[in-house]
C-alpha positions as CSV (number, residue, x, y, z in Angstrom):
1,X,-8.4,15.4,-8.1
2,X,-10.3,18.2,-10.6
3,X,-8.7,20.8,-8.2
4,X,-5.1,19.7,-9.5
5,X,-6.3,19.7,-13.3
6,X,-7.4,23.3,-12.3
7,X,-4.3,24.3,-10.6
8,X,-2.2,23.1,-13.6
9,X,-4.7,24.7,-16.3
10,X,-4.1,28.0,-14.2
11,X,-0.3,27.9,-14.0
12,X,-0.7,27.8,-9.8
13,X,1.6,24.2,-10.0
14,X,4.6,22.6,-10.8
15,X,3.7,19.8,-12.4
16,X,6.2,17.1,-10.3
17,X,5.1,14.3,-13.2
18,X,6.4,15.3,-15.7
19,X,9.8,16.2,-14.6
20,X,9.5,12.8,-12.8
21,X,9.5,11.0,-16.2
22,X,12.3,12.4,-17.9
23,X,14.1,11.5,-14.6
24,X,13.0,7.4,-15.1
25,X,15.5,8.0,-18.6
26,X,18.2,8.3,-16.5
27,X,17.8,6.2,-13.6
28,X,19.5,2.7,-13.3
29,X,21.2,0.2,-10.7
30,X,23.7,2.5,-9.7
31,X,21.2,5.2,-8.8
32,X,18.9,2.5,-6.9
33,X,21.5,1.2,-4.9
34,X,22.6,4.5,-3.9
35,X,18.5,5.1,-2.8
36,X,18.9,1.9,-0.8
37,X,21.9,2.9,0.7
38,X,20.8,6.8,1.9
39,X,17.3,4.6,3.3
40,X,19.8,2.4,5.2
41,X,21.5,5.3,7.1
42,X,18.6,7.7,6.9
43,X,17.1,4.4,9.2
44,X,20.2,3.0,10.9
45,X,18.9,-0.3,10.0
46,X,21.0,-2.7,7.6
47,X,17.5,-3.6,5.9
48,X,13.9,-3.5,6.2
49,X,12.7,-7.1,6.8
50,X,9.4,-7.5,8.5
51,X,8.5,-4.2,8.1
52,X,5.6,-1.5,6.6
53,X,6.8,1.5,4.8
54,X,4.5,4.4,3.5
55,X,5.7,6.6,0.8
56,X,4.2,10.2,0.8
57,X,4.3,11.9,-2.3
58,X,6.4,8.3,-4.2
59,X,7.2,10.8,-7.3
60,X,9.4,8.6,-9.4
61,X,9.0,6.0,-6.9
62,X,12.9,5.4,-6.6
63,X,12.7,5.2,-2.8
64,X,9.3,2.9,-2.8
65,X,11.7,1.0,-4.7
66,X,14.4,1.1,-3.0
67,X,12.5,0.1,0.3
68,X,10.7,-2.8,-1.7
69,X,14.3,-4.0,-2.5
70,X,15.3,-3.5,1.3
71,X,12.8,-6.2,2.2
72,X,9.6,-3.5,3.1
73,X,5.7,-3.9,2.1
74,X,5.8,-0.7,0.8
75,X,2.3,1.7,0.1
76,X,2.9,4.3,-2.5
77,X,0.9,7.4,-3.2
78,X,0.9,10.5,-4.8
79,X,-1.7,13.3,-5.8
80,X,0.1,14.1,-9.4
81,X,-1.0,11.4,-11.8
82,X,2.1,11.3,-13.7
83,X,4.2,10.9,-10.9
84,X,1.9,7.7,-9.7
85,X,2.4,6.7,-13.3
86,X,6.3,6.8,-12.9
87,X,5.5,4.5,-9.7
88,X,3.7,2.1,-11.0
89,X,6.3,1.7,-14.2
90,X,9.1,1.3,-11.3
91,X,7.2,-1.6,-9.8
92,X,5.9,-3.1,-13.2
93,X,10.4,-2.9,-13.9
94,X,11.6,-4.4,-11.0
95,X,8.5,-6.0,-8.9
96,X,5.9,-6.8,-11.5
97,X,2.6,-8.0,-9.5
98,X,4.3,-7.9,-6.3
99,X,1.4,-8.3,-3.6
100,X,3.6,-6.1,-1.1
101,X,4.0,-2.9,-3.2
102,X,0.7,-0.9,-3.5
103,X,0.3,2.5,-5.4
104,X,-2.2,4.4,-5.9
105,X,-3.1,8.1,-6.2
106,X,-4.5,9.9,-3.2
107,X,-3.7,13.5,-1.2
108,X,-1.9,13.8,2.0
109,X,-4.2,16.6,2.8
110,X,-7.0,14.1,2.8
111,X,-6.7,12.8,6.8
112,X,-9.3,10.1,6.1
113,X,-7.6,8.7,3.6
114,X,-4.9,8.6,5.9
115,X,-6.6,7.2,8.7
116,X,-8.1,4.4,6.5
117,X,-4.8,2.6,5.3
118,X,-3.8,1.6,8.2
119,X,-0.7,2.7,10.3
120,X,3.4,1.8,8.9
121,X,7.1,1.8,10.7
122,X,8.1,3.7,8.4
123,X,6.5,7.0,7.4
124,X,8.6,8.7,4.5
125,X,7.9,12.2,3.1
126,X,11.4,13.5,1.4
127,X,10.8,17.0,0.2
128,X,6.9,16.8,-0.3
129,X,4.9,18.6,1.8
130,X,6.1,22.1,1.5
131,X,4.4,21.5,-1.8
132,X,0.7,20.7,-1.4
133,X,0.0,24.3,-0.7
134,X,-1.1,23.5,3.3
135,X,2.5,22.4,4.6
136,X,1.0,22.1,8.4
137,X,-2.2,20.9,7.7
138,X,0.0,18.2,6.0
139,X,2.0,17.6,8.8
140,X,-0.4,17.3,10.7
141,X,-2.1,14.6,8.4
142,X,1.5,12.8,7.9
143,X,2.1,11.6,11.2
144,X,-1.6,9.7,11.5
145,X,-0.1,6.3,9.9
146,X,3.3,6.2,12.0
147,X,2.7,3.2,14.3
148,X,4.0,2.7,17.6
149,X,7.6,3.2,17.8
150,X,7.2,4.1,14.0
151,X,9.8,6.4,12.3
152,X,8.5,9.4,10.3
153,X,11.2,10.8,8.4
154,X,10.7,14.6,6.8
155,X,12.6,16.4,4.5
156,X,11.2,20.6,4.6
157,X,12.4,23.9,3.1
158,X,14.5,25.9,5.5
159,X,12.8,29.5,6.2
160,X,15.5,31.6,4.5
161,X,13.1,34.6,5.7
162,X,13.6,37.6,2.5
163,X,15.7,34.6,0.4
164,X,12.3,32.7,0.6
165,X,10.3,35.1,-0.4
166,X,11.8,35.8,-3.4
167,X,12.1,32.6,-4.2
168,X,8.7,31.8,-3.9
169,X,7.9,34.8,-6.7
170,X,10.9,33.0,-9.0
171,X,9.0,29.7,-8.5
172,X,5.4,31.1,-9.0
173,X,6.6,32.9,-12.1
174,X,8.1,29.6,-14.0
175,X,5.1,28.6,-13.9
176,X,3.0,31.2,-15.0
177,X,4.9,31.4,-17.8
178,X,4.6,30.0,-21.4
179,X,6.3,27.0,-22.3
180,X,8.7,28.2,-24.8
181,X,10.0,31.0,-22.3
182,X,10.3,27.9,-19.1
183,X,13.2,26.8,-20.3
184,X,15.5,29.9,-21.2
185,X,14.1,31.1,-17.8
186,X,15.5,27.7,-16.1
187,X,18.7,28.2,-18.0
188,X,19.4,31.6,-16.9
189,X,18.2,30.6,-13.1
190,X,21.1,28.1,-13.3
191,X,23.5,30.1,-14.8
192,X,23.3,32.2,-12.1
193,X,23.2,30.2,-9.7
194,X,26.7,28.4,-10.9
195,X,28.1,32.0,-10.7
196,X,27.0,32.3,-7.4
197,X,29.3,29.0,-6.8
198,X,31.9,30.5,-8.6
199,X,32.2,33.4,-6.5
200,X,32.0,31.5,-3.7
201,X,35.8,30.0,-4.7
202,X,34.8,26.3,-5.4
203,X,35.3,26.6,-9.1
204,X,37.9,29.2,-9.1
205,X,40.1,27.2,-6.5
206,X,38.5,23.6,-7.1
207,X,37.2,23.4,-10.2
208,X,37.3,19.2,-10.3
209,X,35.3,19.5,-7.4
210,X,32.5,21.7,-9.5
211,X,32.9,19.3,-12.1
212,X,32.0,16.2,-9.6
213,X,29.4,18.1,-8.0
214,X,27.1,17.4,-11.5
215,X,29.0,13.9,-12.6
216,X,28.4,12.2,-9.0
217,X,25.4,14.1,-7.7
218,X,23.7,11.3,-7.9
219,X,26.2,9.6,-4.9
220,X,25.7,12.2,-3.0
221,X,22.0,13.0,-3.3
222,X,20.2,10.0,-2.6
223,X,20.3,8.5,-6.2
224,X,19.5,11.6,-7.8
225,X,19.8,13.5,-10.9
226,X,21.0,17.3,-10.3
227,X,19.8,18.6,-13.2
228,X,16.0,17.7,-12.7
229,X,16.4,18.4,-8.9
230,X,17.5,22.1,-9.9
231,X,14.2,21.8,-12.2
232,X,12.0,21.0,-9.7
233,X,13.8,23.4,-7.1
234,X,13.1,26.1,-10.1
235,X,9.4,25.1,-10.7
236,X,8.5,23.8,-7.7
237,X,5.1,25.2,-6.6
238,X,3.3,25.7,-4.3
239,X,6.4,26.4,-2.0
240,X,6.4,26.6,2.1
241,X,8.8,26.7,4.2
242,X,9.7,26.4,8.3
243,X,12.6,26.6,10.5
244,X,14.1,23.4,12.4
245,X,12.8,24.5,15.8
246,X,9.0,24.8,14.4
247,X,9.2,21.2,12.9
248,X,10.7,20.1,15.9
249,X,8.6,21.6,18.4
250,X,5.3,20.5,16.4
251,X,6.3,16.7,16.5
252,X,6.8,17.3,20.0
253,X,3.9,18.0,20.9
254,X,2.4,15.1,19.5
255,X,4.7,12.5,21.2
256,X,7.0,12.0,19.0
257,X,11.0,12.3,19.8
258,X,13.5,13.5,17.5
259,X,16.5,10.6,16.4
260,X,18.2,12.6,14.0
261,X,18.3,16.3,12.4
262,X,20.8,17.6,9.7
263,X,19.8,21.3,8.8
264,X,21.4,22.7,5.9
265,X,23.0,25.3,8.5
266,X,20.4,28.4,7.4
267,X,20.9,28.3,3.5
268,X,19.1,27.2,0.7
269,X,17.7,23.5,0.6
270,X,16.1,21.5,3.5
271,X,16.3,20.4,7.0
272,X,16.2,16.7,7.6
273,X,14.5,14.6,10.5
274,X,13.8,11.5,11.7
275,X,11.0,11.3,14.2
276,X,9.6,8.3,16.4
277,X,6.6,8.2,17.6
278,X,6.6,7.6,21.7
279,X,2.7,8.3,22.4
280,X,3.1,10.5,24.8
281,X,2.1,13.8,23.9
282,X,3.4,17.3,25.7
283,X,0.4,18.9,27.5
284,X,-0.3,22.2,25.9
């Protein structure tokens, strides 16, 4: 992992981690539930008895809870320490020396690593690997566990083409700069971006909507917190992105079929899928 101490040293990444712990502060049942839930219908499944679920990039390790909880043996891993820390403080909380919850820190750009623990139902990368600085070699390495029949379920930056661009320069500038100058930077990112909203008439003509958008994020984001996911939408580097039809097409033609897409309809944020694994792959 020395090549993540030198891309921190250098200012090159986000480091997940640490925004990752000051999340833990604020998580708590209601949050978890609502992580169980969003698996549930993410899945269509009502729980997750019997089965194997592999957690890409864990981070806090909400939703390697949250699968744990669902009934899953659940693999964790992550290639930011801190972030495997925050994993293995969820399962010391809530599943202290539980023989079916493993973390530990590895790279999903390492496909032997990959190829050595074994193969999972459930394959589960939400908003990772548009950050490991190699988002297809990572897809490519992501779908190696997915049994037969397995789900993989993805969650990748939508190609805003010019929107991206500059938004990969706002990202790789947070992080080059100093830390007393991160967070008036932050602040004035999200200032404008809540004037953006503004102008787009939900305060001016719903402004209790506005007001529920930060006081129940977290019920309609997965368990989440908004303010750490602006923070790590802000600082998060390295940052790729693709359009639906490239994901799709890519799984495709490596015999897996799509269950379920929701696109965030060409703006800002990600696309969402839900792949299963048929094994038969399209001839090229």
């Amino acid at each position: 992992m020395k090549a993540l101490n030198q891309e921190i040293e250098s200012r090159d990444r986000f480091e997940f981690g640490k925004n990752w712990r000051r999340f833990l502060r604020v998580l708590n049942d209601e949050r978890i539930e609502e992580a169980e839930r969003s698996l549930r219908q993410i899945l269509q499944v009502g729980n997750l008895h019997g089965k194997s679920f592999l957690d890409v990039g864990s981070g806090s390790g909400l939703f390697s809870l949250a699968a744990r909880r669902l009934g899953a043996r659940v693999h964790s891993f992550d290639y930011d320490a801190q972030s495997v820390s925050c994993t293995a403080e969820l399962r010391r909380r809530y599943c202290p020396d539980d023989p079916n919850w493993t973390v530990q820190r590895a790279s999903v750009l390492d496909a032997q690593y990959l190829k050595n623990i074994g193969t999972f139902d459930v394959v589960y990368s939400w908003g990772v690997l548009h950050h490991t600085g190699d988002m297809w070699q990572a897809l490519e390495n992501v779908q190696l566990p997915v049994a037969s029949g397995g789900r993989l379920c993805l969650a990748i930056y939508n190609n805003q083409q010019h929107w991206s661009v500059v938004w990969k320069r706002i990202k790789k500038l947070y992080n080059r700069l100093p830390l007393f100058l991160k967070i008036p930077y932050a602040a004035c990112l999200i200032a404008l971006m809540q004037i953006k909203t503004a102008l787009g008439s939900m305060i001016m003509l719903h402004p209790e909507r506005y007001i529920q958008s930060w006081t129940e994020y977290h019920k309609m984001s997965r368990g989440m917190s908004r303010w750490h996911d602006m923070i790590d939408w802000i600082g998060g580097y390295p940052f790729e992105v693709a359009k639906p039809e490239e994901v799709f097409d890519f799984y495709l033609s490596k015999g897996f079929l799509l269950l379920k897409l929701k696109t965030c309809a060409g703006r800002q944020g990600c696309n969402e899928f839900v792949f299963q694994r048929t094994g038969i792959e399209k001839a090229s």
